[in-house]
N, C-alpha and C positions, 0 to 999 in steps of 0.2 A: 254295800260291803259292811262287817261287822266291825263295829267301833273300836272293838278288841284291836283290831289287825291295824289299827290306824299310827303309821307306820311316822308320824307327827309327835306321837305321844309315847315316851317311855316307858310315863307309867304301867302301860300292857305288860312290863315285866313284875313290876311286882303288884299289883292290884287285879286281884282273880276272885270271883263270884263262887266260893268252896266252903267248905265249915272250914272250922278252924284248926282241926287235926289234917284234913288233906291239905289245906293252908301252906301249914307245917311242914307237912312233906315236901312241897312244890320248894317251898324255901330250902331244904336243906340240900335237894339234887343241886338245884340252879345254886347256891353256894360253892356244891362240889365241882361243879362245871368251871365256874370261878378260878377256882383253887388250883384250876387239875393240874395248870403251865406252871405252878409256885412248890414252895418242899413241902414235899411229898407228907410233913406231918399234919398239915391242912388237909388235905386230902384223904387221908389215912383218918384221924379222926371224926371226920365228916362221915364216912362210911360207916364208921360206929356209932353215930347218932344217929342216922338212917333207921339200924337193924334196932337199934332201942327205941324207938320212936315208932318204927312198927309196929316192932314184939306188943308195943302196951296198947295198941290201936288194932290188935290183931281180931278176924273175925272168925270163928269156925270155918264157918262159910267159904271162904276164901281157899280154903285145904284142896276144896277140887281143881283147881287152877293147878295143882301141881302136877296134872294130869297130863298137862301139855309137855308133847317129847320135846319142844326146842327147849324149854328150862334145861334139859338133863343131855341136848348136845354142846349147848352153850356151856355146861360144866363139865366136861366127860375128859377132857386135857386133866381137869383136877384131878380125879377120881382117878384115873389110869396113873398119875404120876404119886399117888396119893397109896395103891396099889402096890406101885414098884420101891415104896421103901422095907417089902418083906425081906427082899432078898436083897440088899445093896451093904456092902460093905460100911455103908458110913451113913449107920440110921439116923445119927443127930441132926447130921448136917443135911438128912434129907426130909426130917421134920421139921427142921427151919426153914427149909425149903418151898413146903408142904403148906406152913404156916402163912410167910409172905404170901403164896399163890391163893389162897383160901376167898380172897375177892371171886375169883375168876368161877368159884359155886355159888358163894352168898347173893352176888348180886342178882343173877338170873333169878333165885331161890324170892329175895323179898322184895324186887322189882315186880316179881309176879303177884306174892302174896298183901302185898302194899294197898289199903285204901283206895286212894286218889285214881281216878280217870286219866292215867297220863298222855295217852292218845289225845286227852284235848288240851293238853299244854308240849306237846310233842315240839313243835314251831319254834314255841317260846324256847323253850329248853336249848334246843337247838343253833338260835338267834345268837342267846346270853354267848355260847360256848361258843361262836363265831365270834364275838363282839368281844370278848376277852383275848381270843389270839390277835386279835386285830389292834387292841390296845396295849397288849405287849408288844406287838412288833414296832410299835411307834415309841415306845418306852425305852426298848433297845438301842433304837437308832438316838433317841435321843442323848443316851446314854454315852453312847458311842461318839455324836458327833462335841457333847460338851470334853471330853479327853480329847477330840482333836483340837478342840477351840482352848483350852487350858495351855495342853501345851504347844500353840499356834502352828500349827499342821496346816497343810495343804486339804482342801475338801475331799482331794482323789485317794486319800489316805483312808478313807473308810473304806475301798476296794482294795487294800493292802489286806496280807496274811492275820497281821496284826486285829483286826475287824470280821473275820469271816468265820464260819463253823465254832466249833467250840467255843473260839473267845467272842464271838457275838452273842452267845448265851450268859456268859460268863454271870451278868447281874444279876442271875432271876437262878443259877445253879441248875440249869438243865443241860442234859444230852441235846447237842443240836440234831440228832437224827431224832428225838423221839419227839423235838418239840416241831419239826419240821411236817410228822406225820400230824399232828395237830394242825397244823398251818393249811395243809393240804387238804384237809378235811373241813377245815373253815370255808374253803374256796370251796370244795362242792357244795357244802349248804348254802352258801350267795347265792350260788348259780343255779341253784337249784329255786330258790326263793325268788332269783329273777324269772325265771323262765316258766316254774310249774306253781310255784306256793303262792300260801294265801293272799300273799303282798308282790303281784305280778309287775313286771316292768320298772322298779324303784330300781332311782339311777342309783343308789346308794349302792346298793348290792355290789354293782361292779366294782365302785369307787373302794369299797373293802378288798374284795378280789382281787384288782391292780397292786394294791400296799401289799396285800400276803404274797403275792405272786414276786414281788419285790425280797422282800422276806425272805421267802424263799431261796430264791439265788443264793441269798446274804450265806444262808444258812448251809447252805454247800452239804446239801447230803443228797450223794450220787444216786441212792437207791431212791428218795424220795421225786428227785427231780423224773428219773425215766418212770416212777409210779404216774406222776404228774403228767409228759408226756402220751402216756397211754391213752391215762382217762381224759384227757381235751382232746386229742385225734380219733379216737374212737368210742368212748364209753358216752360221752356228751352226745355227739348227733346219733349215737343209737339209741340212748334213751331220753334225751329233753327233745330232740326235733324230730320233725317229717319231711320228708322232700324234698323241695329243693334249697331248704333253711338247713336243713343235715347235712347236706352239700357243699352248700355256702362254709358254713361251720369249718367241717372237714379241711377243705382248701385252704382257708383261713387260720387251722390251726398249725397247719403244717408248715406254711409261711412263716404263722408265729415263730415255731421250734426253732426254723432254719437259722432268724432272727436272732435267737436266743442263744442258739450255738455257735455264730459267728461274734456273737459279743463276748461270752466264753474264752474265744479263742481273742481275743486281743488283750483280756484282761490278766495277767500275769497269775496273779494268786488264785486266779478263776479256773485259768487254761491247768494250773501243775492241778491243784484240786480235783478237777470233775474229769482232766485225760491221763495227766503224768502221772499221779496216782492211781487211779485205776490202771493204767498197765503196769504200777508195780503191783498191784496187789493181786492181780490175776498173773501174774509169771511165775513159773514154779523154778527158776533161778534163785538163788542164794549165797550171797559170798561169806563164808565161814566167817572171816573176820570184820562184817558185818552184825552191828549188834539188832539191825532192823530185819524184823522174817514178814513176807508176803502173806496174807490170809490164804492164797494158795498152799504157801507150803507148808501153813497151820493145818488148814483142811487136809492135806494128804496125810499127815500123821496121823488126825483125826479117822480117817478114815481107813486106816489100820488098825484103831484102836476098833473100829465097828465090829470090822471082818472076823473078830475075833468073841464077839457075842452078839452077832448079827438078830436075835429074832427078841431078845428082851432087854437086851443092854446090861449094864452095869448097876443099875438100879439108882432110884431116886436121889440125890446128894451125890454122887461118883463123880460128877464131871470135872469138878476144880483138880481132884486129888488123882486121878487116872490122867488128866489131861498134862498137870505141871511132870509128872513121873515120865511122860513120853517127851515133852522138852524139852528135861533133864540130861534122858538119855542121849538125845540128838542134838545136845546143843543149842537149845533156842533157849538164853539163857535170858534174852529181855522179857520172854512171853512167858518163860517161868516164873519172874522174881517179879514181873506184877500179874503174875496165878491167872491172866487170858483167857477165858473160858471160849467157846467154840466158834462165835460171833455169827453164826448160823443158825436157826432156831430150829430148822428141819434135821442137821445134824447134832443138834443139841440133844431130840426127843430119841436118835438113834442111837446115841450113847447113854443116858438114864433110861430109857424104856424100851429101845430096841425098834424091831419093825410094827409091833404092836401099836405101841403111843405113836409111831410116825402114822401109822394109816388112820388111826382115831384123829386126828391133826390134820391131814389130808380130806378125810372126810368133810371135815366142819367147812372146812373152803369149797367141796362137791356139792353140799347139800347148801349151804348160804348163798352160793352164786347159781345155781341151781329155782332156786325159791325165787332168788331176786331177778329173774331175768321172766320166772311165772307171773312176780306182783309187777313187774317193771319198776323195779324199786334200784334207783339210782343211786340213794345215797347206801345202802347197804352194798353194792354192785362194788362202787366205789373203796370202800372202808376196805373191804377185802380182797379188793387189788391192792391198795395201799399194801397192808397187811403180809400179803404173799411176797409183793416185793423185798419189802424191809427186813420180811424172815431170811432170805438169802445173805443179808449182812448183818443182823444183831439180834442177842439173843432176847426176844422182845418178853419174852415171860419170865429174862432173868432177872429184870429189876421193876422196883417197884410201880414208876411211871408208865412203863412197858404193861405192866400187868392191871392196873389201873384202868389204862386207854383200853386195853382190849376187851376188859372183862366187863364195863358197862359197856360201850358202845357195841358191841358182837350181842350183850343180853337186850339193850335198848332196842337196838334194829330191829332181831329177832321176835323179841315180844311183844311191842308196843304197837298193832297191829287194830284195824275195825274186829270185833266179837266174833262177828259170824268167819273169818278167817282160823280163831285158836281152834289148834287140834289138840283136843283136851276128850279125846273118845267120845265112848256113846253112853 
C-alpha cells in the first residue's frame, strides 16, 4: 500500500510530492474545506484566493477543459437565475442575488481550469472535510456539556430543548440544517473510505461515523435525518456491497432506524422536534390568533403566488418582496415581519424563474444521479439525495453556506473524475 495512505501518519494531509503552485492550491481548497462549518467570511475569502491564485498559474492550455458540458450543468442554476433578472421587478436585489450565487459558476469554471491533479488528492480532500465535521461535533458537545457543568445540570440536560437544533450550533453560528447536511456527508465519506477507499477496513472510520451519526440526532434536522435514513437502507448496500453483505447491511439498517425511532420517541425534545413538529408543519390548519404559520400554509400561499406566473416567475430578487406582500394580505404577520422566504428551494426556483429555472434544477438532479449510478459513484449518489431532500425544507441557494456546500461539492463530484471519463468533445 502507498505510504501516502498510511492512515498512522497525518502528515499525508499536508505533505504532497507537487510543485509549489499546485502545492498552493491543494492548501487553499483543504483550508476551505476547513473553513466550510465556520463564517462564512473564511470561506468566502478563501474562494477568492483560489480564483487569484489560478488566474496567475493560468495555462492556455487549460481553455479546452471548458469544453466539458458538466462545468456548464454544474453552473446552469446561475446563468438561468442570472437570466431572470431582465424581467423581475427588483433588479438590485436580484443582483445581489446574482452576486452571492456567483460561487455556484466560478467554482466548476476554475476547479476545471485549475493546475493541480486533483483527482490525486480527491481522498485527502475529502478526509480533511470529514475530519473537520467530526472535530466540530466534538467541540459542540463540548461546549454544550461545559454550560451544563458550570451551571451544575444534570448530564440528561444536553437531550433538553435547550441543547438541540439550532442552539447546538449556536458556537460555531451555523444553520443546524445546513451544518447537519455536512455531518451527513462526512458519514458517507467514512463509509465509503471503510468499505471501498484507499484506506479499506480502518476501525477509525466507523469510530467517526458513530460521533456524526450522534451529531446528528443532536442536530435535529428532520429532512437530513430521513436523507440519512434512505442512504443507510438503501443507497449503502446498493452501492458499497454485494450479496449477501447488502443484505446483511439492509436488515441491519432497518433495525438500526427502528432503534433510532424508538429513542426519538422517549426522548422529549426529540419526540416534539422530529414528530410534533412535523405534523405542525405539514397541517394546513391555522388559528388566526396564532402568531405561528405551518410551512404548509406558507407553501399554499406560495403556491398562488405561482399560478399566477407559472412559466417564468417573478424574476430574479422577487421573492422576499412578492412573498412578504401575500403575508401581509393574509395575515401571516410573523413570517412577514421576519420577511420568510419560501423554505423550499423547488418552490423558490418557481417563484424567481418559474417552470423554466425549476426544470433546469430538476435536471442537474436527472443527469447527476443518472451519471452516478453509470460510474457507481456513491458518494455523488449520496450528496444529491442529501440535496433533494433538504430542498423540500430550505432554501439552500438562499444563503451563503447553502450555496458554498452545493456549489463545490456538485462541481467536485461532477469534475474531478479519471481523463479518459471528461466529455470535453472531439
Amino acid at each position: 500500500m502507498n505510504a501516502t495512505h498510511d492512515p498512522g501518519k497525518m502528515k499525508r494531509f499536508f505533505v504532497i510530492n507537487d510543485d509549489i503552485a499546485n502545492k498552493i492550491s491543494y492548501y487553499i481548497i483543504a483550508a476551505f474545506l476547513i473553513a466550510l462549518p465556520f463564517d462564512r467570511f473564511f470561506s468566502e475569502w478563501l474562494l477568492i484566493v483560489f480564483c487569484l491564485h489560478t488566474l496567475i498559474h493560468f495555462k492556455v492550455e487549460n481553455l479546452k477543459r471548458l469544453r466539458n458540458k458538466n462545468i456548464w450543468i454544474a453552473g446552469s442554476v446561475f446563468i438561468i437565475s442570472f437570466l431572470a433578472i431582465t424581467y423581475s421587478c427588483y433588479k438590485s436585489e436580484g443582483l445581489k442575488d446574482s452576486f452571492r450565487q456567483l460561487a455556484v459558476l466560478v467554482f466548476p469554471i476554475f476547479l476545471s481550469v485549475s493546475n493541480p491533479d486533483l483527482l490525486k488528492y480527491k481522498w485527502k480532500l475529502l478526509e480533511i472535510f470529514g475530519l473537520t465535521c467530526t472535530v466540530t461535533v466534538l467541540y459542540l458537545y463540548l461546549e454544550a456539556f461545559k454550560i451544563i457543568h458550570y451551571f451544575h445540570l444534570p448530564l440528561a440536560t444536553i437531550l433538553k430543548k435547550a441543547f438541540i437544533n439550532q442552539n447546538f450550533t449556536e458556537p460555531v453560528g451555523l444553520h443546524a440544517t445546513y451544518f447537519s447536511m455536512y455531518v451527513l456527508l462526512s458519514i458517507c465519506i467514512f463509509l465509503f473510505l471503510f468499505y471501498s477507499g484507499p484506506v479499506r477496513k480502518s476501525q477509525k472510520y466507523i469510530l467517526y461515523s458513530l460521533i456524526l451519526f450522534i451529531g446528528l440526532l443532536q442536530l435535529s434536522s428532520r429532512a437530513a435525518i430521513i436523507a440519512a435514513l434512505i442512504i443507510m437502507i438503501f443507497i449503502v448496500p446498493f452501492f458499497l456491497l454485494q450479496g449477501k453483505k447488502s443484505i446483511i447491511f439492509f436488515v441491519a439498517a432497518l433495525s438500526a432506524s427502528a432503534i433510532v425511532f424508538f429513542i426519538i420517541t422517549q426522548v422529549n425534545a426529540l419526540k416534539k422536534r422530529y414528530i410534533y413538529d412535523l405534523e405542525n408543519d405539514l397541517t394546513e390548519y391555522r388559528d388566526p390568533g396564532d402568531l405561528t404559520e405551518s410551512r404548509m400554509a406558507r407553501w399554499n400561499l406560495e403556491w398562488q403566488l405561482i399560478q399566477k406566473s407559472p412559466l417564468v416567475g417573478y424574476g430574479t430578487g422577487s421573492e422576499e418582496f412578492v412573498l412578504k406582500e401575500k403575508y401581509f394580505e393574509n395575515k401571516f404577520y410573523r413570517s412577514y415581519l421576519l420577511g420568510l422566504n419560501a423554505h423550499n428551494q423547488f418552490l423558490s426556483f418557481l417563484i424567481n424563474t418559474g417552470l423554466v429555472g425549476l426544470l433546469v434544477y430538476l435536471y442537474i438532479f436527472y443527469y447527476g444521479l443518472r451519471l452516478a449510478i453509470k460510474r457507481k459513484d456513491f458518494l455523488l449518489f449520496s450528496f444529491l439525495t442529501v440535496l433533494i431532500i433538504v430542498s423540500f425544507s430550505e432554501n439552500i441557494l438562499g444563503v451563503s453556506k447553502g450555496i458554498l456546500y452545493y456549489s463545490f461539492f456538485l462541481s467536485f463530484f461532477l469534475l474531478i473524475i479519471p481523463i479518459e471519463e471528461l466529455d470535453i468533445g472531439n
